[in-house]
VOLUMTI-44159 format. One line per field, with one value per residue: x, y, z of N, C-alpha, C in turn. Coordinates in Angstrom, 1 decimal, decimal comma. Atoms other than C-alpha are relative to their C-alpha. Layout:
n_c1 <- (X:...)
n_c2 <- (Y:...)
n_c3 <- (Z:...)
ca_c1 <- (X:...)
ca_c2 <- (Y:...)
ca_c3 <- (Z:...)
c_c1 <- (X:...)
c_c2 <- (Y:...)
c_c3 <- (Z:...)
END
This chain:
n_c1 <- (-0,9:-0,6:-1,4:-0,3:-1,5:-0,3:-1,4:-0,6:-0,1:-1,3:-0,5:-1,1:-0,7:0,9:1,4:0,2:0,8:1,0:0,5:-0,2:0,7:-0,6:-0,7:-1,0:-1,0:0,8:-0,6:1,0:0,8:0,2:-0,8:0,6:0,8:-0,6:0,9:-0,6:0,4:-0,6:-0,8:0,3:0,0:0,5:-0,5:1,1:-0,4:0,9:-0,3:0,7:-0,9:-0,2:-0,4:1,3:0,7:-0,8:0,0:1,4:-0,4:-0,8:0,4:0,6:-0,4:-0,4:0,6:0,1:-1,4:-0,7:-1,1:0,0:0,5:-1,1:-1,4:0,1:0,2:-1,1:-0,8:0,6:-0,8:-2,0:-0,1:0,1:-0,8:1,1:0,5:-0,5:0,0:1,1:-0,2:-0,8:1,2:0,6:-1,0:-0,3:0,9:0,6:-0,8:0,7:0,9:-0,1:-2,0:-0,8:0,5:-1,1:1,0:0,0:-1,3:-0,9:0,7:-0,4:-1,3:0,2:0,5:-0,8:-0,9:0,2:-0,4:-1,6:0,0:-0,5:-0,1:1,0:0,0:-0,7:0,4:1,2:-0,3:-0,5:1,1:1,3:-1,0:-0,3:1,5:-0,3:-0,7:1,3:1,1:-0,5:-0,1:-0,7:0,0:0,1:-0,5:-1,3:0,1:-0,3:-1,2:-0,5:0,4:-0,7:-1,5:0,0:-0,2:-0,9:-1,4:0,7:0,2)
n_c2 <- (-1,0:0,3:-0,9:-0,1:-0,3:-0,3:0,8:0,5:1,6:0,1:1,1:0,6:1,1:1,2:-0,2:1,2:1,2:-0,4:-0,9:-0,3:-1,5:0,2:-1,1:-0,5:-0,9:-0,2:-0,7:-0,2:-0,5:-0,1:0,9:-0,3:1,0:0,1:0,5:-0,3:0,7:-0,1:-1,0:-1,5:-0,4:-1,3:0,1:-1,2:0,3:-0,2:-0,1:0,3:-0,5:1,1:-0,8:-0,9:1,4:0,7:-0,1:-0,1:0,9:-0,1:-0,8:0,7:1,4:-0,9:-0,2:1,3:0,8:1,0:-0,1:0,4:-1,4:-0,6:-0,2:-0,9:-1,4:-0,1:0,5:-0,5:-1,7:0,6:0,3:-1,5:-1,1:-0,7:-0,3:1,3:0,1:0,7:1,2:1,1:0,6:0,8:1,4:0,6:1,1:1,8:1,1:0,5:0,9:1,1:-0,2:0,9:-0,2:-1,1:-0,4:-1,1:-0,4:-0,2:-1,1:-0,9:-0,3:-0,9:-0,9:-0,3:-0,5:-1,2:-1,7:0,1:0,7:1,0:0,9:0,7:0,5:1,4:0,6:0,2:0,6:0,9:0,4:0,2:0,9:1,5:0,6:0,4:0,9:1,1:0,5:0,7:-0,9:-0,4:-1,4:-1,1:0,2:-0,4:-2,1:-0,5:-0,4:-0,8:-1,0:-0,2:-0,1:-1,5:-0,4:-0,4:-1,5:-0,9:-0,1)
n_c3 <- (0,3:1,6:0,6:1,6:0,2:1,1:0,1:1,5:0,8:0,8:1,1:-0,9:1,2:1,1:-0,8:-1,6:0,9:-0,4:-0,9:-1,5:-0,8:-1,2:-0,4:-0,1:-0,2:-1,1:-1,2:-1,4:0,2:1,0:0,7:1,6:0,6:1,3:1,1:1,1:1,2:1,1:0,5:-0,6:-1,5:-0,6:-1,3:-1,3:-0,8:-0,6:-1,5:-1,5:-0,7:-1,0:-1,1:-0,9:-0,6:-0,8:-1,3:-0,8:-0,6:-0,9:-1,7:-0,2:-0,4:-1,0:-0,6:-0,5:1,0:-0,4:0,8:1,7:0,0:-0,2:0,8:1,4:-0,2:-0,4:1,5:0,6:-0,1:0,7:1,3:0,8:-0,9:-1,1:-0,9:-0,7:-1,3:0,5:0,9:-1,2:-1,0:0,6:-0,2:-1,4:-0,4:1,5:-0,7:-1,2:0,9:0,8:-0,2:0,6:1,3:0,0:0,5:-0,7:-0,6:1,0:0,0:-1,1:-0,1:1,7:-0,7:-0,1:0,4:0,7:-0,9:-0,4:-2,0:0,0:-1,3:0,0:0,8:-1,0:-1,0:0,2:1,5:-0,4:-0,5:1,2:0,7:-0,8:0,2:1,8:0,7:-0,2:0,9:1,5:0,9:0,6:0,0:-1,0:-1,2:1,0:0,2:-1,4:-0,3:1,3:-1,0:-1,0:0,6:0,6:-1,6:-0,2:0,8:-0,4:-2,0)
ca_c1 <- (-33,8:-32,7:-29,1:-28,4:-24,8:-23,5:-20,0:-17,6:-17,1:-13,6:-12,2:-10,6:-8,1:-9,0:-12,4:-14,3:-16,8:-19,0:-21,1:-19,7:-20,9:-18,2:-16,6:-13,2:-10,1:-12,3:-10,8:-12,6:-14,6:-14,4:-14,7:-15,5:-18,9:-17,0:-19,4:-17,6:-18,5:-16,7:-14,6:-16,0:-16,0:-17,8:-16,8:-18,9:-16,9:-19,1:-18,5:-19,8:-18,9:-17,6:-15,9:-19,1:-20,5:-18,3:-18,1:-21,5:-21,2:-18,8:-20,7:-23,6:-22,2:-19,9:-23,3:-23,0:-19,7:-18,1:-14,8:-15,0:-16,6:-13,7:-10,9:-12,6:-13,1:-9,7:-8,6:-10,2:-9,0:-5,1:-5,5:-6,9:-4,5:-7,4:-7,4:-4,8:-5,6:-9,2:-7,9:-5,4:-8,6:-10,6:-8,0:-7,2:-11,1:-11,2:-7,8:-10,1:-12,3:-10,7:-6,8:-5,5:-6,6:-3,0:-5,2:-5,8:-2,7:-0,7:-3,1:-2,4:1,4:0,8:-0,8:1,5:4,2:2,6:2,6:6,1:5,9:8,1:9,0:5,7:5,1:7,5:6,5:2,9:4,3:6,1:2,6:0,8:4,0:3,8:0,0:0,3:2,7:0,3:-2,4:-0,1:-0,7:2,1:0,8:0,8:3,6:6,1:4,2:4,9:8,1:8,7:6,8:9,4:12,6:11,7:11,3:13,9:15,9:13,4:13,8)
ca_c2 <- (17,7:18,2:20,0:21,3:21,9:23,0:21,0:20,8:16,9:16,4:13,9:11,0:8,0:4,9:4,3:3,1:0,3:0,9:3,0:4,8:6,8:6,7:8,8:9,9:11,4:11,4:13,6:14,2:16,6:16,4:14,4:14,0:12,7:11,1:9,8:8,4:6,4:6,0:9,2:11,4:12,3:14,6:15,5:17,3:18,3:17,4:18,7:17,7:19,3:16,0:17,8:19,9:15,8:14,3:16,7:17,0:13,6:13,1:15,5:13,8:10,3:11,9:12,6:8,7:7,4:4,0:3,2:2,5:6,3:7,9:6,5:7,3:10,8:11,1:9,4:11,6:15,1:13,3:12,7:16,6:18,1:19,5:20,3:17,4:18,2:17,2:14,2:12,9:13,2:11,2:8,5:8,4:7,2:4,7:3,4:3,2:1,6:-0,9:-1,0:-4,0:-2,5:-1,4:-0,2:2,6:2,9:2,8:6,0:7,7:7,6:9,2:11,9:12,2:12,6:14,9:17,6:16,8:14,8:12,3:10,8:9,4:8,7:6,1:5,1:4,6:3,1:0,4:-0,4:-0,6:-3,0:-5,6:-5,8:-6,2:-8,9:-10,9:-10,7:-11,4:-8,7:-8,5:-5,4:-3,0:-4,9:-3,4:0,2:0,5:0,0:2,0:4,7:3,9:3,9:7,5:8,9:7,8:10,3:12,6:12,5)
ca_c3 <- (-0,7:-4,4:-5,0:-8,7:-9,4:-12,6:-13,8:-16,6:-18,3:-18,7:-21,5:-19,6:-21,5:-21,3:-21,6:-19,0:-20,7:-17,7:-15,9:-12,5:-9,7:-7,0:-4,4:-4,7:-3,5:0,0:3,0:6,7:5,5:1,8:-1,2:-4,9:-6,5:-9,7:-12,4:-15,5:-18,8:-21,7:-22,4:-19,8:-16,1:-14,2:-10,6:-7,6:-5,2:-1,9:1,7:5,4:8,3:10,4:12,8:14,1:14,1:15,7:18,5:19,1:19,4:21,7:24,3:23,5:24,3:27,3:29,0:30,0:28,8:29,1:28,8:24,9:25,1:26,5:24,8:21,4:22,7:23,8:20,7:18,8:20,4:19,9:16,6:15,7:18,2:20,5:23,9:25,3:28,7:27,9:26,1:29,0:31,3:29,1:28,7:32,4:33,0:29,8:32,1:35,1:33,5:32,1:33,6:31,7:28,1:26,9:23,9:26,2:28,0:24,7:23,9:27,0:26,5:22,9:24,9:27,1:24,9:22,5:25,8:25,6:29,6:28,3:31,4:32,2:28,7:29,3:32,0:30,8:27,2:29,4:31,5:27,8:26,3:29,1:29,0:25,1:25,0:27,7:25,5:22,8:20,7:18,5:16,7:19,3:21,3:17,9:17,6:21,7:21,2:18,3:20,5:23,2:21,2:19,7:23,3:24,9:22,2:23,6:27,4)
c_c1 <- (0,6:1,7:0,1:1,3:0,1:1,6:0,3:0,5:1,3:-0,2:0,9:0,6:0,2:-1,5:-0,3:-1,7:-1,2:-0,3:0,2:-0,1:1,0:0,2:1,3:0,4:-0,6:1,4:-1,3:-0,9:-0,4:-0,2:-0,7:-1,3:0,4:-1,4:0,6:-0,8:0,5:0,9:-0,3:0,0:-0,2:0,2:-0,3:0,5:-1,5:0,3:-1,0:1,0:0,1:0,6:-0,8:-0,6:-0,1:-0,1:-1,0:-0,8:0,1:-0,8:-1,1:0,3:0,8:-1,0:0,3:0,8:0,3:1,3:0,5:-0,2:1,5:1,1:-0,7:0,0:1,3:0,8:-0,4:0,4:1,9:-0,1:0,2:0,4:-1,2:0,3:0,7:-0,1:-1,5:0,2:0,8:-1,2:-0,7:0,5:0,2:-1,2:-0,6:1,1:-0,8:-0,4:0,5:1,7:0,8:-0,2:1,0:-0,7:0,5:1,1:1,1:-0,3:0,5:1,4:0,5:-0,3:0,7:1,1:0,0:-0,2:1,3:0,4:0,5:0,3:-1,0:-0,6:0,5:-0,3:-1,6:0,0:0,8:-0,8:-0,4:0,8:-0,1:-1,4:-0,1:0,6:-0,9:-1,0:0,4:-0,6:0,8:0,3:0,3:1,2:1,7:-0,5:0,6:1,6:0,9:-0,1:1,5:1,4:-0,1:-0,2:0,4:1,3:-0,5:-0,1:1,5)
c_c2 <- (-0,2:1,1:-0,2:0,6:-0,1:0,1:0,0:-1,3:0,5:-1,5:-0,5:-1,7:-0,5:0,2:-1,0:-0,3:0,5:1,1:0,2:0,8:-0,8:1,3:-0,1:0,8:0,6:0,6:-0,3:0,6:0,5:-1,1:0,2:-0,8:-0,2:-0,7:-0,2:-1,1:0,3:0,8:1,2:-0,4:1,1:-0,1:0,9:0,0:-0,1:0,0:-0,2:0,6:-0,9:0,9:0,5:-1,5:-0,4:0,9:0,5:-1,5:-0,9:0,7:-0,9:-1,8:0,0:0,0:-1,4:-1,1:-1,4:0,1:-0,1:1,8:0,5:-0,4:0,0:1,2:0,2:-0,8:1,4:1,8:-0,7:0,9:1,4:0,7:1,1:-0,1:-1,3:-0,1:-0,7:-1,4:-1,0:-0,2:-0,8:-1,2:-0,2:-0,6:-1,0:-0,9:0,1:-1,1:-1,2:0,4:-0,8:0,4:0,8:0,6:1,8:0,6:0,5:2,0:1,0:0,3:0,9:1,4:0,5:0,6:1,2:1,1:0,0:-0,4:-1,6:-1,4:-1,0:-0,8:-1,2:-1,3:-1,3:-1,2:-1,5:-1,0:-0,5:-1,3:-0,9:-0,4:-0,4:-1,1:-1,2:-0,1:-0,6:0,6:0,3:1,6:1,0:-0,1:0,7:1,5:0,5:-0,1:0,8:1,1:0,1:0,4:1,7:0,9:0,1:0,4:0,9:0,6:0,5)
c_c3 <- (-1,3:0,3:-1,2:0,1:-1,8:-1,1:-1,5:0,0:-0,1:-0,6:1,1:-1,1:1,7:0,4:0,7:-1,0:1,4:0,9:1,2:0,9:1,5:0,9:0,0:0,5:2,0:1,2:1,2:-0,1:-1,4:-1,3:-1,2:-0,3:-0,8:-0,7:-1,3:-0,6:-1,1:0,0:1,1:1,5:0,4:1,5:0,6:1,0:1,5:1,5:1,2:1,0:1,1:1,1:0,8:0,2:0,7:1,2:1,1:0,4:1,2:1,0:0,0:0,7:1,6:0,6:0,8:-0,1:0,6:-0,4:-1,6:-0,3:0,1:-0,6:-1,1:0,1:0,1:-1,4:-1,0:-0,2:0,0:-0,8:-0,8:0,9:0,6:1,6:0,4:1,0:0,2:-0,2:1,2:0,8:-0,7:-0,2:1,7:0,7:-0,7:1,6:1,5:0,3:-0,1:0,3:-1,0:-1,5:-0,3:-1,5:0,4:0,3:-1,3:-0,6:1,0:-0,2:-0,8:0,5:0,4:-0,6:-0,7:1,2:0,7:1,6:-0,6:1,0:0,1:-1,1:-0,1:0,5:-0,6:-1,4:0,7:0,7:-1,4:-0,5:0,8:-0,1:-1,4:-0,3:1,0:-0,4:-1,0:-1,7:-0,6:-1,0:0,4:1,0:-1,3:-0,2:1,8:-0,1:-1,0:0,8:1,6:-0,4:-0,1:1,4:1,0:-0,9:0,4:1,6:0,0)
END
């Protein structure tokens, strides 16, 4: 497959001594081909449609899932505010799966919360924070409770 595109060179200060072919300014479904040298820079913008990827993906992987499956799936519709009813079911068989993975659970409570079901969120954020600090995850054992502070203002 060839693509020809047809770009204006901008003048760029300082110069650049060598030759570059990077991507920039990258988004989810966008980003720049840069190309610079010396004085000049040329820039292609270049798009993919991840979103249609990813959730052709996801069904495909879904046909047979593990727990690793489902909480990326369920991570996944979070993140791009999709379908959280989808997304709580998907998390609730990663935590089948795999109960002690506050991972998951911390996920689930996120869920929860974003369909405003604080309560359980909670609840669920309090399950994820005790399994977290017996693993000894410090990371996750200060976002869960960040997550818990901000929620009970919310309940």
């Amino acid at each position: 497959m060839v693509a020809e595109v047809t770009v204006t060179p901008q003048t760029i200060s300082p110069k650049v001594e060598t030759f570059r072919i990077g991507f920039d300014e990258l988004k989810p479904n966008e980003g720049f081909l840069s190309i610079t040298w010396e004085q000049t820079l040329v820039q292609v913008l270049v798009g993919v449609n991840s979103h249609q990827v990813v959730l052709e993906s996801i069904k495909k992987t879904m046909a047979g899932p593990t727990a690793s499956d489902y909480h990326r799936a369920a991570a996944y519709y979070f993140e791009q505010n999709m379908d959280l009813d989808k997304a709580i079911e998907w998390v609730n068989k990663a935590a089948e799966l795999n109960p002690k993975a506050y991972w998951v659970l911390k996920l689930k409570s996120e869920i929860q919360a974003a369909k405003n079901n604080f309560t359980d969120a909670l609840k669920t954020a309090n399950q994820a924070l005790e399994a977290a600090q017996k693993a000894g995850n410090q990371g996750y054992v200060k976002m869960i409770e960040q997550n818990i502070a901000l929620w009970k203002k919310k309940q």
